[in-house]
N, CA, C and O atoms as CSV, one atom per row, in Angstrom:
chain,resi,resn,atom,element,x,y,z
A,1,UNK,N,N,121.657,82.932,188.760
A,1,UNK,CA,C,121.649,81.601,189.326
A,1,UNK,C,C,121.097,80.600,188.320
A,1,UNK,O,O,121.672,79.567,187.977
A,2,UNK,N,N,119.808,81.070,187.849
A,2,UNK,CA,C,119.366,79.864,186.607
A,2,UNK,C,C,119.835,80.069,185.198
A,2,UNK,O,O,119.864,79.144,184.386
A,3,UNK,N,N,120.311,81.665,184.836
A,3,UNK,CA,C,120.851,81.690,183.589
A,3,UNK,C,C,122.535,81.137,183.802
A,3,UNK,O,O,123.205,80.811,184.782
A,4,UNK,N,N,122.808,81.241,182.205
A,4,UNK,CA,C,124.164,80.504,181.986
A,4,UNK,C,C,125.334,81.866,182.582
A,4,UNK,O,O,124.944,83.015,182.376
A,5,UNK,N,N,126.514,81.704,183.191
A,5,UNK,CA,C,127.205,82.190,183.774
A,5,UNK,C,C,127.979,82.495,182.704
A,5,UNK,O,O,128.154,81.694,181.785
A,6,UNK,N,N,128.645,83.993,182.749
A,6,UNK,CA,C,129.790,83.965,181.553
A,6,UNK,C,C,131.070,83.652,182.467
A,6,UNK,O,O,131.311,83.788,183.666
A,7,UNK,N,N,131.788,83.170,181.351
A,7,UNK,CA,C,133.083,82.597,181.487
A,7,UNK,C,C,133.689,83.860,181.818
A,7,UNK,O,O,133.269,84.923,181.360
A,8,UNK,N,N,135.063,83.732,182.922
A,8,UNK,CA,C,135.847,84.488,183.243
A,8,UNK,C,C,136.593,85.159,182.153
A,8,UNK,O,O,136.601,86.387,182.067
A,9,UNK,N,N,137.064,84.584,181.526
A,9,UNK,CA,C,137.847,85.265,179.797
A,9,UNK,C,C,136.954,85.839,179.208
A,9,UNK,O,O,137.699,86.180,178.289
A,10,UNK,N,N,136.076,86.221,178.941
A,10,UNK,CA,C,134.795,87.175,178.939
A,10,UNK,C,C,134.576,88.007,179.358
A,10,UNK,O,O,134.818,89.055,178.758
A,11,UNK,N,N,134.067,88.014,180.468
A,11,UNK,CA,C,134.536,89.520,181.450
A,11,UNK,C,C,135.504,89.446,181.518
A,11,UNK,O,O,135.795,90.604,181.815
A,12,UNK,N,N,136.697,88.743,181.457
A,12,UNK,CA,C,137.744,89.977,181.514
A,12,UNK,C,C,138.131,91.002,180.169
A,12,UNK,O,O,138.596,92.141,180.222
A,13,UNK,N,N,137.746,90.128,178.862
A,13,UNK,CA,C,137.791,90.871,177.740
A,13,UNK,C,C,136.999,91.739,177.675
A,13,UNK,O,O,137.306,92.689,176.954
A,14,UNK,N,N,135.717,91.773,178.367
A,14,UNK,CA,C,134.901,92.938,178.153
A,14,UNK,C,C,135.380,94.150,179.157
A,14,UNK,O,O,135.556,95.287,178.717
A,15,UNK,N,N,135.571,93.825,180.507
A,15,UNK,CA,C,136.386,94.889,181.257
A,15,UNK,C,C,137.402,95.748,180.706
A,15,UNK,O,O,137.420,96.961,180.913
A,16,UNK,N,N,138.567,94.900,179.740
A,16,UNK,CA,C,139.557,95.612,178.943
A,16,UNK,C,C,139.353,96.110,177.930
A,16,UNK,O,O,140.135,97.007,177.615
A,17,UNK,N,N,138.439,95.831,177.149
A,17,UNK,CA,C,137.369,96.637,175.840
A,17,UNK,C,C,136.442,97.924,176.678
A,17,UNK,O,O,135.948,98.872,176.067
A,18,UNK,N,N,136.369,97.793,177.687
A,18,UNK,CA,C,135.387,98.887,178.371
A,18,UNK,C,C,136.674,100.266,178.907
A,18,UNK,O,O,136.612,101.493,178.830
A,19,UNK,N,N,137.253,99.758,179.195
A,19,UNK,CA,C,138.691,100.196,179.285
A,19,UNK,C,C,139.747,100.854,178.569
A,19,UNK,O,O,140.514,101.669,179.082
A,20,UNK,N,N,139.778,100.322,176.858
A,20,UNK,CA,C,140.368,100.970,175.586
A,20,UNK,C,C,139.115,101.609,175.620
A,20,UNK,O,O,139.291,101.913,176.800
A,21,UNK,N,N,138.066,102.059,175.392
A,21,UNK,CA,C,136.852,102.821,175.083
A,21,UNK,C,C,136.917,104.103,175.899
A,21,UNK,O,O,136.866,105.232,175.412
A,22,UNK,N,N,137.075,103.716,177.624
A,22,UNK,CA,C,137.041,105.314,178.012
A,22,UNK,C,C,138.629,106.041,177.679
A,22,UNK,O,O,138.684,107.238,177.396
A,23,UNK,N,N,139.405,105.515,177.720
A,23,UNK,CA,C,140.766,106.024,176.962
A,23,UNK,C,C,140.713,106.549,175.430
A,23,UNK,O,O,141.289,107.581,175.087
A,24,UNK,N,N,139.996,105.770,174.576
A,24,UNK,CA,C,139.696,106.902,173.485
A,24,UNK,C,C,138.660,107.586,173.911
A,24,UNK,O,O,137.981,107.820,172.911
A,25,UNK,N,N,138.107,108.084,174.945
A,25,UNK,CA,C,137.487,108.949,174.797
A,25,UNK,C,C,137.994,110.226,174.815
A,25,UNK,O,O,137.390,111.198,174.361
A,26,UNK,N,N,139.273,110.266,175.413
A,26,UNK,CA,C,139.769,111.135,175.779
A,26,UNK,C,C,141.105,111.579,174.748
A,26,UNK,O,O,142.017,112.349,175.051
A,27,UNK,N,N,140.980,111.085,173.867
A,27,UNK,CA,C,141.645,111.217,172.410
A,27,UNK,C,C,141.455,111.752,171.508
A,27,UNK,O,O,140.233,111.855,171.398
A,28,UNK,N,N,142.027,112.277,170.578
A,28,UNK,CA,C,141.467,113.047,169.166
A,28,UNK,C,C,141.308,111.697,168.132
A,28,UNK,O,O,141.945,110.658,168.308
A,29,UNK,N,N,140.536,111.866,167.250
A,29,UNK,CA,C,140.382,110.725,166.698
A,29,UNK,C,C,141.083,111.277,165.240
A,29,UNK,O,O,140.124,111.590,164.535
A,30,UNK,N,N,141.626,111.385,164.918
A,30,UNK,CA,C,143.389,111.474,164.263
A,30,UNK,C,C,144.046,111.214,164.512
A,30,UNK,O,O,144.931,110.893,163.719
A,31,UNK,N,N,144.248,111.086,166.345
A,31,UNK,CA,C,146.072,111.201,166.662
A,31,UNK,C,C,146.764,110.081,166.564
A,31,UNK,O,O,145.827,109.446,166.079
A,32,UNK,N,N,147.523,109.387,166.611
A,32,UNK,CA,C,148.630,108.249,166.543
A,32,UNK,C,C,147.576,106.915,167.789
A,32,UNK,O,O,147.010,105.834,167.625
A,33,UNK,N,N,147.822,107.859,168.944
A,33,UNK,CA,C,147.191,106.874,170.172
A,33,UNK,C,C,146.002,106.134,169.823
A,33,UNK,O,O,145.810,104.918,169.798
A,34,UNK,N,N,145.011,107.401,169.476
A,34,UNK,CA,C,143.322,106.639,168.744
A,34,UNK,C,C,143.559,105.603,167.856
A,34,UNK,O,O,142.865,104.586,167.885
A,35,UNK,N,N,144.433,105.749,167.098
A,35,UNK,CA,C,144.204,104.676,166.257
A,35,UNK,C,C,145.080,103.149,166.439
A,35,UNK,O,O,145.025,102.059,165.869
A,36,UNK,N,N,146.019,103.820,167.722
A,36,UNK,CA,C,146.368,102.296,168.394
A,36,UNK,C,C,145.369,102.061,169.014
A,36,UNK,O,O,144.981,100.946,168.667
A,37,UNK,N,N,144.584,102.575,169.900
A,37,UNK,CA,C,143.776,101.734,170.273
A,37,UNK,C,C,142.570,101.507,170.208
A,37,UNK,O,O,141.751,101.077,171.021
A,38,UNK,N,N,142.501,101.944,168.800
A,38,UNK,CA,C,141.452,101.390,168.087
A,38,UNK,C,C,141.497,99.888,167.229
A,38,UNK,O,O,140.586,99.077,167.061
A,39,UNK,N,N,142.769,99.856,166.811
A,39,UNK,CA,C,143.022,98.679,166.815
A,39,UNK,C,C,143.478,97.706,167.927
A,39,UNK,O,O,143.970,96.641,167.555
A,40,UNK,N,N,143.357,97.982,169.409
A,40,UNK,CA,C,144.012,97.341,170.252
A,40,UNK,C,C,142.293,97.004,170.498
A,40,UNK,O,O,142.218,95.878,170.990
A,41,UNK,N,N,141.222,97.476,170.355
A,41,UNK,CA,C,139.906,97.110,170.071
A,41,UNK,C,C,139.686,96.225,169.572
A,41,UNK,O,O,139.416,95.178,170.160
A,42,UNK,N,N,139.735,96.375,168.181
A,42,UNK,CA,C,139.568,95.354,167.511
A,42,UNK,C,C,140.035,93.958,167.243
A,42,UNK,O,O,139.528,93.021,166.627
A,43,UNK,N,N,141.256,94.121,167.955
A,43,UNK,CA,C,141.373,92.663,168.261
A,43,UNK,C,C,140.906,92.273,169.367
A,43,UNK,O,O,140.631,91.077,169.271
A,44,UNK,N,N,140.599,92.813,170.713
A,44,UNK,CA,C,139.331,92.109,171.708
A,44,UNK,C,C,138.544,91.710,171.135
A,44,UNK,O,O,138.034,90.632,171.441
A,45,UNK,N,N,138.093,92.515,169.955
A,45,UNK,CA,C,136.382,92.063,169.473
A,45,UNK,C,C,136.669,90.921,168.818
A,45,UNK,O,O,135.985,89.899,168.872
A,46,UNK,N,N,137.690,91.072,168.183
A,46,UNK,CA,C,137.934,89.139,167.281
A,46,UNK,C,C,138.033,88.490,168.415
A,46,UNK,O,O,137.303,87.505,168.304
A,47,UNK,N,N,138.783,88.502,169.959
A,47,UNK,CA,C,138.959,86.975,170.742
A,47,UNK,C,C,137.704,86.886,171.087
A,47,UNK,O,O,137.320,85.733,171.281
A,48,UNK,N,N,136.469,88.225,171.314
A,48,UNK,CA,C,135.419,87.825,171.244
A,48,UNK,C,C,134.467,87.333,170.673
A,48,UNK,O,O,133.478,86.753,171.123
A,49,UNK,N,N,134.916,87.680,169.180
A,49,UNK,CA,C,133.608,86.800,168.401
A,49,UNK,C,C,134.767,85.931,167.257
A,49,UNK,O,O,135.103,86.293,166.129
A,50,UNK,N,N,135.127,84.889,167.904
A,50,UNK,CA,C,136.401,84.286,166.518
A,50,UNK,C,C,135.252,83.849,166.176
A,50,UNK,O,O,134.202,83.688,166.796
A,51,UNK,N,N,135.733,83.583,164.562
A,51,UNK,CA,C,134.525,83.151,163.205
A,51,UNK,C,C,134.046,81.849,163.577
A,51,UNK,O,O,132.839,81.620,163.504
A,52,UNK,N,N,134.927,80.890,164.005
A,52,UNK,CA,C,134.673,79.777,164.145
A,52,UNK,C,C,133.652,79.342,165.126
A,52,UNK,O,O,133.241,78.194,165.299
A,53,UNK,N,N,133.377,80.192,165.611
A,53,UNK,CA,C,132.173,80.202,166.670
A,53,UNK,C,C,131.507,80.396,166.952
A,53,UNK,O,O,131.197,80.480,168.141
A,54,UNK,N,N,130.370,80.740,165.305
A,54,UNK,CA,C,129.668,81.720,165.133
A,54,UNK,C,C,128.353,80.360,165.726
A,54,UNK,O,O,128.468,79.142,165.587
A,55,UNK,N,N,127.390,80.993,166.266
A,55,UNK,CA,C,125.657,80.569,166.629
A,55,UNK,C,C,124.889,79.836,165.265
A,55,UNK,O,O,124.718,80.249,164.118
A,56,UNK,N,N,124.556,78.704,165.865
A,56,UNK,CA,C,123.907,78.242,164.653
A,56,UNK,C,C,122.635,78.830,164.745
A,56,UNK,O,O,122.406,78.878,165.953
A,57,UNK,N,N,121.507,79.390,164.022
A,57,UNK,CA,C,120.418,79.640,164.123
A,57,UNK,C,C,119.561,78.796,164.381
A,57,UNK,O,O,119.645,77.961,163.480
A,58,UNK,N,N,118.548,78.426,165.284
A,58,UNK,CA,C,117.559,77.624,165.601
A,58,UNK,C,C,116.837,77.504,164.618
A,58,UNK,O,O,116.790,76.323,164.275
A,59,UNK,N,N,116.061,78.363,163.796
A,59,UNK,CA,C,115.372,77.786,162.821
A,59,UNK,C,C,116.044,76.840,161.446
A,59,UNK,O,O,115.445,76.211,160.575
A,60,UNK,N,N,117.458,77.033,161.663
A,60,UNK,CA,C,118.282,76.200,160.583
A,60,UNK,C,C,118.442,74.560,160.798
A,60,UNK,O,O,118.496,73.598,160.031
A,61,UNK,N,N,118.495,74.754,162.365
A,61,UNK,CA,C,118.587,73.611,163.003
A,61,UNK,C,C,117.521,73.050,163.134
A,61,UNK,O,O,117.737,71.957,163.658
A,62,UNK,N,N,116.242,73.232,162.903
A,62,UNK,CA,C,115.377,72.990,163.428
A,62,UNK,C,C,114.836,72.518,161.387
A,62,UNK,O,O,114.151,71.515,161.187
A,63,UNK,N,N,115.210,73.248,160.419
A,63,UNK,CA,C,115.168,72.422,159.132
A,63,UNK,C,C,115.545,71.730,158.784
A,63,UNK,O,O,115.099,71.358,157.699
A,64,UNK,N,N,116.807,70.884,159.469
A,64,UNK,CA,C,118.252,70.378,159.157
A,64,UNK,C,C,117.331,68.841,159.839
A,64,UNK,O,O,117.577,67.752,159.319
A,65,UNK,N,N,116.615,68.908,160.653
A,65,UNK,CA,C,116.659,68.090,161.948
A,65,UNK,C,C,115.010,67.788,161.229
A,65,UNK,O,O,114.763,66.638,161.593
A,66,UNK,N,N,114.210,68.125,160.674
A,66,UNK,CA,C,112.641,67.741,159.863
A,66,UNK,C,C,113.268,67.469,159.203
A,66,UNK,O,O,113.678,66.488,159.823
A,67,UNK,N,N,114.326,67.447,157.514
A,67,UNK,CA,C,114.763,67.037,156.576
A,67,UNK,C,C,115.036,65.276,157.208
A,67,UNK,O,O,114.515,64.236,156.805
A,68,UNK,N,N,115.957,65.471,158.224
A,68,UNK,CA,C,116.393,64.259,158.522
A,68,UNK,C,C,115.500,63.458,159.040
A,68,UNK,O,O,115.512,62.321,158.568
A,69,UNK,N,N,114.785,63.659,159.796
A,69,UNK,CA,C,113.510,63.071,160.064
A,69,UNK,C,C,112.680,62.314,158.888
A,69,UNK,O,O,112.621,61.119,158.600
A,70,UNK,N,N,112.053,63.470,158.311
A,70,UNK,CA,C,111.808,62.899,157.097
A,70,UNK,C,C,112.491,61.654,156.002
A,70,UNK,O,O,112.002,60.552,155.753
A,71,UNK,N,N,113.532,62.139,155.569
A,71,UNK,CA,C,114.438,60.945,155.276
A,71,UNK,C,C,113.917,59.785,155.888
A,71,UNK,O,O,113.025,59.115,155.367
A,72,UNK,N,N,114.412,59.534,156.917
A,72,UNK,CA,C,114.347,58.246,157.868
A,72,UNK,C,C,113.006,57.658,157.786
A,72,UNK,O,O,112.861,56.459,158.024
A,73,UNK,N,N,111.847,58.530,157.416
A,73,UNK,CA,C,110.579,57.772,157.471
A,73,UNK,C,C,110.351,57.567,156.535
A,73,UNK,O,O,109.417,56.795,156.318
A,74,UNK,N,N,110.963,58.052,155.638
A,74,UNK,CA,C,110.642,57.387,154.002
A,74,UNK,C,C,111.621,56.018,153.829
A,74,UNK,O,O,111.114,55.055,153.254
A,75,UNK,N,N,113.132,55.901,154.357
A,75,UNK,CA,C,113.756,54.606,154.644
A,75,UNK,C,C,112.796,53.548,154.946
A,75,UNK,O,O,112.317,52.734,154.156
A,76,UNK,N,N,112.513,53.708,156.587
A,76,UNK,CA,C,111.771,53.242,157.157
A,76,UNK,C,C,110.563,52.648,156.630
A,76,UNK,O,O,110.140,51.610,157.140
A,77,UNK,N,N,109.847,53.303,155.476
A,77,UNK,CA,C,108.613,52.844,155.247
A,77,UNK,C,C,109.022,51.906,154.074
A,77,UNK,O,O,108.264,50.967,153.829
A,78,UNK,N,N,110.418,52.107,153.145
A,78,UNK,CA,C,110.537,51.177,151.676
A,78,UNK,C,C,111.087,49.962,152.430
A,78,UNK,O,O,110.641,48.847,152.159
A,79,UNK,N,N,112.083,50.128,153.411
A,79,UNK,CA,C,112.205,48.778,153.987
A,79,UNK,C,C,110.862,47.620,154.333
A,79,UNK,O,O,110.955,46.413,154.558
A,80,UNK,N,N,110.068,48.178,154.296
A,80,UNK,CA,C,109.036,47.166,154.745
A,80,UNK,C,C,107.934,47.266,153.195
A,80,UNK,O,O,107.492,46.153,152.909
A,81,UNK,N,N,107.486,48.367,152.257
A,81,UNK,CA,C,107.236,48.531,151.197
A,81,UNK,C,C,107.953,48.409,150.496
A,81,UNK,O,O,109.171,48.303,150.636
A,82,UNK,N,N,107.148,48.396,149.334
A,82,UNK,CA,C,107.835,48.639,147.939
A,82,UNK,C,C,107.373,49.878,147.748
A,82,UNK,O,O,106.156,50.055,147.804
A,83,UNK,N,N,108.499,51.272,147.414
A,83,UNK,CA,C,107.713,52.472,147.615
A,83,UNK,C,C,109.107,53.151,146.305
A,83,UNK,O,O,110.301,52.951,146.529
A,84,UNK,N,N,108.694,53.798,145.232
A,84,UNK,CA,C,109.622,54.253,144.601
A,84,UNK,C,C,110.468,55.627,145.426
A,84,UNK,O,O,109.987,56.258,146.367
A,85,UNK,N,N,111.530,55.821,144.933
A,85,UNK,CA,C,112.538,56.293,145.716
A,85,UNK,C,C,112.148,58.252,144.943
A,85,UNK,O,O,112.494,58.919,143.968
A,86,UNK,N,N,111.406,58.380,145.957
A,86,UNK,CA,C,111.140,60.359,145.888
A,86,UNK,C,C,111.441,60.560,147.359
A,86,UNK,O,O,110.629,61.283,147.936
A,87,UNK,N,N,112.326,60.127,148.009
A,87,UNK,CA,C,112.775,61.042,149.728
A,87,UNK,C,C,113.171,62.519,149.102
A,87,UNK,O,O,112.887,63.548,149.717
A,88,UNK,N,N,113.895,62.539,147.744
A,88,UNK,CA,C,114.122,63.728,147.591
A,88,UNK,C,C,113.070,64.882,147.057
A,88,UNK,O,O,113.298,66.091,146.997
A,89,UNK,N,N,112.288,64.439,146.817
A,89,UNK,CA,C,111.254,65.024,146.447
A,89,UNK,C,C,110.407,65.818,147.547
A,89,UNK,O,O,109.761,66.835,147.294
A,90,UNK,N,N,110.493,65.241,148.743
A,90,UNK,CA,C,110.139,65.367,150.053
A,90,UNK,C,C,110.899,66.503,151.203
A,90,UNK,O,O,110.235,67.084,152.061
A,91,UNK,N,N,112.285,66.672,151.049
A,91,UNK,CA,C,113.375,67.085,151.413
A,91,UNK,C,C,112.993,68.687,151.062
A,91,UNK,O,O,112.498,68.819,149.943
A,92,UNK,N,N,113.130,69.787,151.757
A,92,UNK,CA,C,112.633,71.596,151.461
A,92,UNK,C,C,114.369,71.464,151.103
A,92,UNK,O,O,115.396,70.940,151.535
A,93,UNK,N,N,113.801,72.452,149.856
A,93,UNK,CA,C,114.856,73.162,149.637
A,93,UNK,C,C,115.703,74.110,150.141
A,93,UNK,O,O,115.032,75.045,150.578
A,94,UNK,N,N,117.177,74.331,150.310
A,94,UNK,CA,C,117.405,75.041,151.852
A,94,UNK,C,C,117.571,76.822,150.671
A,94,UNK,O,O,117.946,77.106,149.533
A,95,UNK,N,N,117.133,77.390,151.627
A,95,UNK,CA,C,117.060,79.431,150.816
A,95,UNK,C,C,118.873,79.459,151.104
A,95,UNK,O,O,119.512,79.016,152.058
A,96,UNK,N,N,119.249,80.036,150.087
A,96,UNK,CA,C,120.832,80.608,149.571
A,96,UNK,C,C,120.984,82.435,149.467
A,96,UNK,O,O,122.047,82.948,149.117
């Protein structure tokens, strides 16, 4: 009731992934069938996780969002000062 509800196309992809799973169970994992539907798997798992939709991490967002902050108060303060221009100096370097 207070958590987020999954979407119907969700469970139903997970019902039909739960579904190719007990069917290979009952497979040799050589035979022709296993490996159809092992790939009939793996494409559930892509409509489930397409790339494009990957989770931004909170702590990324949460550096992204102090950087910008920052910025703005160093704006903020030369507009009314005379303050030489180090915002970048100020700005964390993001880890690669």
């Amino acid at each position: 009731m207070f958590g987020r509800e999954p979407k119907i196309e969700a469970v139903k992809l997970q019902e039909i992934k739960l579904d190719i799973l007990d069917h290979m169970i009952n497979e040799t994992p050589g035979s022709d069938r296993f490996s159809a539907l092992r790939k009939e798997l793996e494409k559930i798992e892509k409509m489930q996780n397409p790339k494009g939709m990957q989770k931004i991490d909170i702590n990324t967002a949460l550096l992204v969002g102090g950087n910008l902050l920052g910025i703005l108060v160093i704006v903020a303060y030369e507009q009314k000062h005379v303050f030489a221009s180090t915002a970048r100096n100020f700005v964390l370097k993001t880890k690669t």
